[in-house]
C-alpha positions in Angstrom: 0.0 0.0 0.0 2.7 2.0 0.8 4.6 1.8 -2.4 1.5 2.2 -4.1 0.7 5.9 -2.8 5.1 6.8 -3.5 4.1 5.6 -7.1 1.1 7.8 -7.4 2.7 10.7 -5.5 6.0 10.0 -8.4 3.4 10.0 -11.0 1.7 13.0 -10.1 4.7 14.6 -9.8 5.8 13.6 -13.3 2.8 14.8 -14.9 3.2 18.6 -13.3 6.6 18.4 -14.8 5.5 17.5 -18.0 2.9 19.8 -18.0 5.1 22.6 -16.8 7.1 21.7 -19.5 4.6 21.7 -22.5 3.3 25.0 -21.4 6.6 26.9 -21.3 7.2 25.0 -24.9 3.7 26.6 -26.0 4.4 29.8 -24.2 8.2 29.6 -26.9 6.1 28.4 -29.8 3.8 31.4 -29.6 6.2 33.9 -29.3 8.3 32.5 -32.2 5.2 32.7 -34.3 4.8 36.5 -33.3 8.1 37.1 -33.9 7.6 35.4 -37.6 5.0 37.6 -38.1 6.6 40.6 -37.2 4.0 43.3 -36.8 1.2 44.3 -34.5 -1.6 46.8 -35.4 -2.7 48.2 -32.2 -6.0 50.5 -31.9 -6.0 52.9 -28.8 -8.3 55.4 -26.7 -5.2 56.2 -25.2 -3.1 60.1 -26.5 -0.4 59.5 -28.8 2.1 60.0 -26.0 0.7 57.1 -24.1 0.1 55.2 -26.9 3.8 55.4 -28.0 5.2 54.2 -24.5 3.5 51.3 -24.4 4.4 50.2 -28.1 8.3 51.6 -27.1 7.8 49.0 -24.5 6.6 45.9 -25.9 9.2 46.6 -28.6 11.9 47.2 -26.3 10.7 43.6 -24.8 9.7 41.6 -28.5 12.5 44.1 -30.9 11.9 41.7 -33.5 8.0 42.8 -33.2 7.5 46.2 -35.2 4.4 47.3 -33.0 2.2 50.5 -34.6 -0.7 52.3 -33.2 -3.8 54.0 -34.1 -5.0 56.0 -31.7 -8.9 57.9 -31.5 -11.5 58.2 -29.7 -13.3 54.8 -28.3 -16.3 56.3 -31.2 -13.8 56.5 -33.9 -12.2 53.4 -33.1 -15.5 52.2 -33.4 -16.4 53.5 -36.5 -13.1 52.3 -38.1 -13.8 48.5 -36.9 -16.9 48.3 -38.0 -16.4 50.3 -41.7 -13.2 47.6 -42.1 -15.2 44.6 -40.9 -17.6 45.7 -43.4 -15.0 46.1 -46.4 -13.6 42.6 -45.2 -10.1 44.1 -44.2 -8.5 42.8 -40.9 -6.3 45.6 -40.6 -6.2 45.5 -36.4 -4.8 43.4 -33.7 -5.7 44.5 -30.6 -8.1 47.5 -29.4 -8.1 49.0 -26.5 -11.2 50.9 -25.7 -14.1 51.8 -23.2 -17.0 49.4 -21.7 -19.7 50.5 -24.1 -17.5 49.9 -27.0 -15.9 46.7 -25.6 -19.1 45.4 -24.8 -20.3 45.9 -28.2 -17.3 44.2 -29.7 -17.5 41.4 -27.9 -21.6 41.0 -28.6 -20.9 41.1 -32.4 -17.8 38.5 -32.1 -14.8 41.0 -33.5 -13.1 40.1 -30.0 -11.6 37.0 -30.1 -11.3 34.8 -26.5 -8.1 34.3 -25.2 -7.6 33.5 -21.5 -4.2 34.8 -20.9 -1.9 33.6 -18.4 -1.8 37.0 -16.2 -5.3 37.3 -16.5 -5.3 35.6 -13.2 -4.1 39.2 -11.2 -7.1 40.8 -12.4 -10.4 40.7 -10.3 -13.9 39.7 -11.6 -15.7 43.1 -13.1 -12.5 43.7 -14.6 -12.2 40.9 -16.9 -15.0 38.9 -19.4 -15.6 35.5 -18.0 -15.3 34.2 -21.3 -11.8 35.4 -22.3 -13.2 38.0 -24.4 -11.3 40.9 -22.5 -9.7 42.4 -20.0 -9.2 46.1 -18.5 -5.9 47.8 -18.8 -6.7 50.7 -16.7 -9.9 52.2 -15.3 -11.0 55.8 -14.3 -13.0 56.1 -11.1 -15.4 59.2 -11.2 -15.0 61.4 -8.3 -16.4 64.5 -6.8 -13.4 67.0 -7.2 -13.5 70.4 -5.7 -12.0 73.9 -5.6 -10.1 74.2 -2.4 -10.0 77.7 -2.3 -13.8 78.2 -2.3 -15.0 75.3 -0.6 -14.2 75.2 2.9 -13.3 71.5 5.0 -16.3 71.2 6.6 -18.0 72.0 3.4 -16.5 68.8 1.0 -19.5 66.4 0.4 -19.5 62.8 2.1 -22.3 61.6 0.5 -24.4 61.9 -2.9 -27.4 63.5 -0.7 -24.5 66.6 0.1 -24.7 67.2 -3.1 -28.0 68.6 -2.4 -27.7 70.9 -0.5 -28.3 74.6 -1.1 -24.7 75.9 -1.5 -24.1 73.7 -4.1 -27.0 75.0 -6.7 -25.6 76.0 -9.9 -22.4 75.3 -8.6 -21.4 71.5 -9.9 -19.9 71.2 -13.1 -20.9 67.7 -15.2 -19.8 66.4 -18.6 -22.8 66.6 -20.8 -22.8 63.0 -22.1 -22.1 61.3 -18.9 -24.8 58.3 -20.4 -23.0 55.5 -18.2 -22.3 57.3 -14.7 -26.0 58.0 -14.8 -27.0 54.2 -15.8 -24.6 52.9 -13.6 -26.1 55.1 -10.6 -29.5 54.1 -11.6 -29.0 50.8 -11.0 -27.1 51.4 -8.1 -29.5 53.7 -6.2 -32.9 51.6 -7.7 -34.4 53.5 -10.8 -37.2 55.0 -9.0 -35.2 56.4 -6.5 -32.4 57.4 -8.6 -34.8 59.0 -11.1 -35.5 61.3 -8.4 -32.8 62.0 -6.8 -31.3 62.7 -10.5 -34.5 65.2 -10.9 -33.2 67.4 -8.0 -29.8 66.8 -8.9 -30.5 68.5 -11.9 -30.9 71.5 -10.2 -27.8 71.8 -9.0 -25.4 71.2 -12.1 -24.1 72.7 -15.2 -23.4 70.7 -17.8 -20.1 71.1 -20.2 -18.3 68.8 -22.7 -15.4 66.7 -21.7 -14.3 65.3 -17.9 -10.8 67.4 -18.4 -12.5 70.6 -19.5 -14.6 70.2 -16.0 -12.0 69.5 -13.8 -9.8 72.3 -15.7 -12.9 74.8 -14.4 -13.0 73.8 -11.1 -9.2 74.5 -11.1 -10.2 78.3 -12.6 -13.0 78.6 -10.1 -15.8 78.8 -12.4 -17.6 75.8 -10.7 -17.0 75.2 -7.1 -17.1 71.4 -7.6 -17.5 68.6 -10.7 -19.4 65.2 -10.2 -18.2 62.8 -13.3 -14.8 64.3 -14.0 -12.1 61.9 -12.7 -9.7 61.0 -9.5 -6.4 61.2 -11.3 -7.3 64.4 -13.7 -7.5 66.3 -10.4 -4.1 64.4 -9.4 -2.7 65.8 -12.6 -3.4 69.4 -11.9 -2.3 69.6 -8.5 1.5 69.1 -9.0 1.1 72.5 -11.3 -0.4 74.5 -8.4 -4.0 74.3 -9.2 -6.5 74.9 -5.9 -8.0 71.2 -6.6 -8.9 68.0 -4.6 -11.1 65.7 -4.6 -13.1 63.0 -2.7 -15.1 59.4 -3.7 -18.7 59.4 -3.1 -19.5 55.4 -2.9 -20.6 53.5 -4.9 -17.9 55.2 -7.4 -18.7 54.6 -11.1 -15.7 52.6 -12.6 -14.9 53.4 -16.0 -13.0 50.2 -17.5 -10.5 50.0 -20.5 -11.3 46.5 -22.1 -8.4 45.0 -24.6 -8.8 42.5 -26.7 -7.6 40.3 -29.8 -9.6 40.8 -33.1 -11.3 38.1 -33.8 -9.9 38.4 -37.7 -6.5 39.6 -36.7 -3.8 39.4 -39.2 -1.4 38.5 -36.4 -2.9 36.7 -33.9 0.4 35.2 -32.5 1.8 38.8 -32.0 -1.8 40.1 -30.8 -2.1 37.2 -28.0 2.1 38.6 -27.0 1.3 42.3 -26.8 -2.0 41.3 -24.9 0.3 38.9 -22.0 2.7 41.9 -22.1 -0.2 44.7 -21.4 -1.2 43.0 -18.6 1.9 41.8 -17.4 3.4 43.6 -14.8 6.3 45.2 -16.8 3.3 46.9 -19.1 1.0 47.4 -16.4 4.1 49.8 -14.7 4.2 51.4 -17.7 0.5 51.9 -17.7 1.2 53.4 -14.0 3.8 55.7 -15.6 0.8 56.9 -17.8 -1.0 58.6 -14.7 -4.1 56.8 -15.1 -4.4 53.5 -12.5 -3.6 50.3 -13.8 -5.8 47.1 -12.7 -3.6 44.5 -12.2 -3.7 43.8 -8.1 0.0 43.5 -7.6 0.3 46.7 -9.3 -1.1 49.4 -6.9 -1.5 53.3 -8.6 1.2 56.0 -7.5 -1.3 57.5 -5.4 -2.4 54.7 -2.6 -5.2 57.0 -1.9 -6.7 56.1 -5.7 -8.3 52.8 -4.9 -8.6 53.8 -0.8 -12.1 53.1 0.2 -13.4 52.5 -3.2 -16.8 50.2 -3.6 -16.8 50.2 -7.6 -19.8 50.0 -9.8 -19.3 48.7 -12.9 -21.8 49.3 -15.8 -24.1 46.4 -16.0 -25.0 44.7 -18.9 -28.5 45.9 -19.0 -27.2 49.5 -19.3 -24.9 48.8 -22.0 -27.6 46.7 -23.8 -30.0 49.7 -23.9 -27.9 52.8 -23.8 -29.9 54.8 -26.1 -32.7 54.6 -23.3 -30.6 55.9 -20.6 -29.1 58.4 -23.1 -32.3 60.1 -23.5 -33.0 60.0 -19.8 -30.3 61.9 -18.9 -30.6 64.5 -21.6 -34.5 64.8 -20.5 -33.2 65.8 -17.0 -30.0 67.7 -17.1 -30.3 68.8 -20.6 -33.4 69.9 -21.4 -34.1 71.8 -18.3 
C-alpha cells in the first residue's frame, strides 16, 4: 500500500513536470510565431504620448515585433472596426477601448477569446468570463472640488450633500455622462435614482469633456464637478491648481477593455502584446501613464486612488439599452 501511494505521488509529480514543461514550450512556440510575423496593429483610446510608450515597451521587450498604433477616440475606433469589418479588411490586432465599446465588440464576435496567463491578477468586473477581455486601466469618477472656495467642513460625504443649497448651480458635469448615470440608476434603484437625479438637476451645469470640468473647477468657475475623474484632479495639483477631490460610494468605474480581433492578421503577435499589457512590466508602464492600472500587484502612484473605493461597474442591462438611458439623462439635465 505503501509503495502504491510513493508511485502515485511520483506519478503526479511527473505529470506537473510535463505539463510545466509543455506550457513553457507553448508559451516559446507562440512567441516564435509573433516574432515570424513581425508586426502588430494596435488601436488605442489612449493620446499619442501614451500610446507610444506602451508600443516603445513591448518593442523594447519583443524588438523583432514592429508594434504601430492608431490612436482615436473609443467612437472612432468604433467606426473604423466596424467600416473595415464591413469592407472585409482585418487591418487591427488588438483594441483597446471603453465598456460600451468593448461590450459591443465582444456581442458582435470582433473580439476574439483568449484567457491569458496574467489574466489571473485581475479581479472579476474587470475581466470577461469568457476570455473576451480584459481592462488595462480604469477611471473612477470622483467628486473634485475647488479648495480655495469650498471650505473642509463644506466637501461632500455623500451623494445626498450634493444637495444641499450651497451647491446649486455650482457643480460642473460632462454633458454625455450616459453611463455614470446608468450605472447610478441601477445602483441607487431606478425610482429612487430617477428622483434624486431630478433634484440633482438643479444643482449642475453641464459642459463637454471630464478634463475641461476638472480644468474649471481648477479656474473657479464651478466650485465642484461630479463625473470628471480622481487622477485628472491628481494631474493638476503638482502644477499649483486649488483642486482636490473625494469618492462618493458607490464610485462609477470606468474600465479599458483589450482584446484580440477576432480576424487579426497577427494573432500570434496580438495574444504577445495582450500577456505583455497585462503583465506587470506593461502594467508599470500603464502606472507611468497617470491613469491606475488594474492588475492587483500593481497598486497606482497615489495609494489613496483605490482607498475606500466600492466600484460600480456598468451592467450589462445598461450597456444593452444605452440609447434609453441616453435620452433620460438628456431629458433631465439637458433639457431643463
Amino acid at each position: 500500500m505503501r509503495r502504491f501511494r510513493i508511485l502515485r505521488v511520483l506519478a503526479y509529480m511527473l505529470s506537473l513536470g510535463i505539463s510545466t514543461a509543455a506550457s513553457t514550450v507553448m508559451a516559446q512556440s507562440v512567441t516564435e510565431k509573433a516574432e515570424a510575423e513581425g508586426k502588430l496593429m494596435f488601436y488605442a483610446t489612449f493620446n499619442a504620448a501614451d500610446s507610444k510608450m506602451l508600443t516603445d515597451g513591448f518593442k523594447q521587450a519583443y524588438p523583432k515585433i514592429d508594434a504601430a498604433f492608431y490612436r482615436g477616440t473609443d467612437a472612432a475606433i468604433m467606426e473604423r472596426i466596424l467600416t473595415e469589418n464591413r469592407a472585409g479588411q482585418n487591418l487591427w490586432d488588438v483594441a483597446v477601448t471603453t465598456s460600451f465599446y468593448g461590450h459591443n465588440l465582444t456581442k458582435r464576435g470582433l473580439f476574439a477569446p483568449y484567457d491569458s496567463p496574467e489574466r489571473k491578477f485581475f479581479k472579476d468586473g474587470y475581466k470577461d468570463q469568457q476570455g473576451a477581455w480584459t481592462s488595462v486601466y480604469t477611471n473612477y469618477a470622483a467628486f473634485g472640488y475647488n479648495t480655495g472656495t469650498v471650505p473642509k467642513g463644506s466637501v461632500p460625504q455623500s451623494y445626498a450633500d450634493l444637495l444641499k443649497p450651497e451647491w446649486k448651480g455650482n457643480i460642473g458635469m460632462d454633458s454625455k455622462a450616459y453611463e455614470w448615470f446608468g450605472t447610478m440608476l441601477k445602483a441607487m434603484g431606478e425610482e429612487k435614482g430617477l428622483a434624486y437625479m431630478r433634484e440633482l438637476a438643479k444643482q449642475t451645469q453641464l459642459r463637454s469633456g471630464r478634463t475641461l470640468i476638472a480644468q474649471l473647477v481648477a479656474a473657479g468657475e464651478f466650485k465642484g464637478a461630479l463625473t470628471a475623474y480622481s487622477q485628472t484632479f491628481e494631474v493638476l495639483k503638482p502644477s499649483g491648481a486649488p483642486v482636490d477631490w473625494v469618492y462618493l460610494n458607490p464610485v462609477f468605474a470606468n474600465i479599458h477593455p483589450a482584446g484580440i480581433s477576432a480576424k487579426a492578421p497577427h494573432p500570434n503577435a496580438a495574444r504577445v502584446f495582450i500577456d505583455f499589457i497585462l503583465s506587470k512590466r506593461g502594467q508599470e508602464i500603464v502606472r507611468k501613464m497617470n491613469r491606475i492600472p488594474d492588475r492587483t500587484d500593481t497598486p497606482p502612484a497615489q495609494a489613496r486612488l483605490m482607498e475606500g473605493i466600492k466600484p460600480a461597474f456598468a451592467p450589462v442591462e445598461v450597456l444593452e439599452d444605452f440609447s434609453r438611458y441616453g435620452k433620460m439623462f438628456d431629458d433631465i439635465f439637458a433639457a431643463r
